[in-house]
C-alpha positions in Angstrom: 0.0 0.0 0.0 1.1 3.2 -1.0 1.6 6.4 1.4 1.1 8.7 -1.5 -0.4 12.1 -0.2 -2.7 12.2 -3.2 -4.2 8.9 -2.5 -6.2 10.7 0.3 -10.1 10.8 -0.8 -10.6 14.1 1.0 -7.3 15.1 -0.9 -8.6 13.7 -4.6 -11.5 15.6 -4.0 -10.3 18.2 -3.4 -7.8 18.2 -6.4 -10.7 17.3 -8.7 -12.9 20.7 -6.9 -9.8 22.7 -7.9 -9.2 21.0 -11.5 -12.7 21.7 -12.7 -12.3 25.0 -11.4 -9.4 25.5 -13.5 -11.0 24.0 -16.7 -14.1 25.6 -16.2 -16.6 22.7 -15.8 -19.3 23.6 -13.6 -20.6 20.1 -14.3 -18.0 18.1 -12.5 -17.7 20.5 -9.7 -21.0 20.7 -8.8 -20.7 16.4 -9.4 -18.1 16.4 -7.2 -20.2 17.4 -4.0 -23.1 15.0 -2.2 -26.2 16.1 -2.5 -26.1 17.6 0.8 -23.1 19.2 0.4 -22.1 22.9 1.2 -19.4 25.4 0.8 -18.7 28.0 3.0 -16.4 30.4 1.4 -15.8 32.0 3.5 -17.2 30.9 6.9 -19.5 33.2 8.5 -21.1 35.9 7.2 -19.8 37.8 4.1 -20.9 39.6 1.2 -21.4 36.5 -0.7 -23.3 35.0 2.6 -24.9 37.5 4.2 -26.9 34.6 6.6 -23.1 33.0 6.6 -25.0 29.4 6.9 -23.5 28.2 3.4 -24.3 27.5 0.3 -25.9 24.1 0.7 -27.3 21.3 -2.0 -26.2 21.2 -5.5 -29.2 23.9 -6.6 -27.6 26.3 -4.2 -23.5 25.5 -4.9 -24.9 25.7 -8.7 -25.5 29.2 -8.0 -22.2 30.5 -6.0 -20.4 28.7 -8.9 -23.0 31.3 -11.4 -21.9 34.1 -9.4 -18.1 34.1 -8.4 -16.6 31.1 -10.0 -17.8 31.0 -13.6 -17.4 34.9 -14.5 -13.9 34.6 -13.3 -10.8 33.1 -13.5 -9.8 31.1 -10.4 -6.0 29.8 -9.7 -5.1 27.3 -6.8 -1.5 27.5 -4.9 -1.4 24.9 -2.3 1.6 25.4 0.1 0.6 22.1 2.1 -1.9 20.2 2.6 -2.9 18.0 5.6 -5.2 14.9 5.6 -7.0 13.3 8.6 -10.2 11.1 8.8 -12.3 12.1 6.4 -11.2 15.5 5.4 -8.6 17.4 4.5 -7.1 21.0 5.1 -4.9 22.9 2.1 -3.0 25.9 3.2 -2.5 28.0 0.1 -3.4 30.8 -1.9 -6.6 31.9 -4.6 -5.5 33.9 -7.0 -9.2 35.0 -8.8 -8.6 37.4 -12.0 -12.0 39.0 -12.3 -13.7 40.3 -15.3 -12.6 43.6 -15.6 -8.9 41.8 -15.6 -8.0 43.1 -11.3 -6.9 39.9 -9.4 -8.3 38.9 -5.6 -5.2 37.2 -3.7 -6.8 35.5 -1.2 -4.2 33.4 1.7 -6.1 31.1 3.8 -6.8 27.4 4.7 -9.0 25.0 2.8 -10.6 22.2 4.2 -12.5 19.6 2.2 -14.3 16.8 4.2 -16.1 13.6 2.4 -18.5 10.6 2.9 -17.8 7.3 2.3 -18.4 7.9 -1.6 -15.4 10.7 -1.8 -18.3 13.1 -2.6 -17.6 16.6 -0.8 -20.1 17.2 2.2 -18.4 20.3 3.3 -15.8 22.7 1.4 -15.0 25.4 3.9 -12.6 28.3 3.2 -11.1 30.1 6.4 -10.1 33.5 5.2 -10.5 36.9 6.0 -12.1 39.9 3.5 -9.7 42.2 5.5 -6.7 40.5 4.6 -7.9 39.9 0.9 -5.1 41.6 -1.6 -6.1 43.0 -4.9 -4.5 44.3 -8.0 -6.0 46.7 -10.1 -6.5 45.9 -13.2 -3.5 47.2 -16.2 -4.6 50.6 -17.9 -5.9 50.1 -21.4 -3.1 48.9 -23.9 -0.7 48.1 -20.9 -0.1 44.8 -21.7 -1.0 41.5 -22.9 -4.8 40.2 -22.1 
């Protein structure tokens, strides 16, 4: 038996959550949670949660991926990443590239935790909006799109 890190299920779901981010298919995100799952991101209230209870079933993790994942571009940098039981935590960074081309560096922790299937019941993202960075997006005809 391998010790591979990857082997993890919490840890292949999450690498599949952040893959189909990266290619864009809401599909197999949204196939990658249980039908109870939720995502909190991030915990507590926010402007994307005012209630801060979570985005819960696939209707409602549909929708968060309408509003903040599909109009943008989303980039994963995980530092480390820690598996135990049935979940799994990713320290990292979100790099999101918006619309209008300004970027949202986010540094936080990540945690993914899974059923028995290796379907996602809970991704929860501990950051804080105060900490967020941004980069405004380059002046007209400064550069490269």
């Amino acid at each position: 038996m391998s010790n591979a890190p990857e082997e993890h299920p919490a840890r292949l779901a999450a690498r599949r959550s952040m893959e189909a981010v990266h290619a864009k298919d809401k599909d197999a995100w949204i196939a990658n949670f249980a039908d109870d799952g939720v995502v909190e991101d991030p915990i507590g209230p926010s402007i994307f949660d005012p209630e801060g209870k979570g985005h819960r079933g696939k209707a409602a993790i549909a929708a968060f991926w309408d509003k903040l994942i599909g109009p943008n571009r989303v980039f994963f940098d995980v530092r480390e990443s820690f598996a135990c039981g049935s979940e799994c935590a990713n320290v990292g960074t979100v790099n999101t590239v918006l619309s209008n081309g300004a970027i949202m560096i986010v540094n936080g922790v990540f945690t993914y935790r899974v059923d028995a299937r290796g379907k996602v019941l809970a991704l929860r993202a501990y950051w804080e909006m105060a900490r967020m960075k941004s980069v405004a997006p380059q002046a007209a005809g400064g550069g490269a799109q």
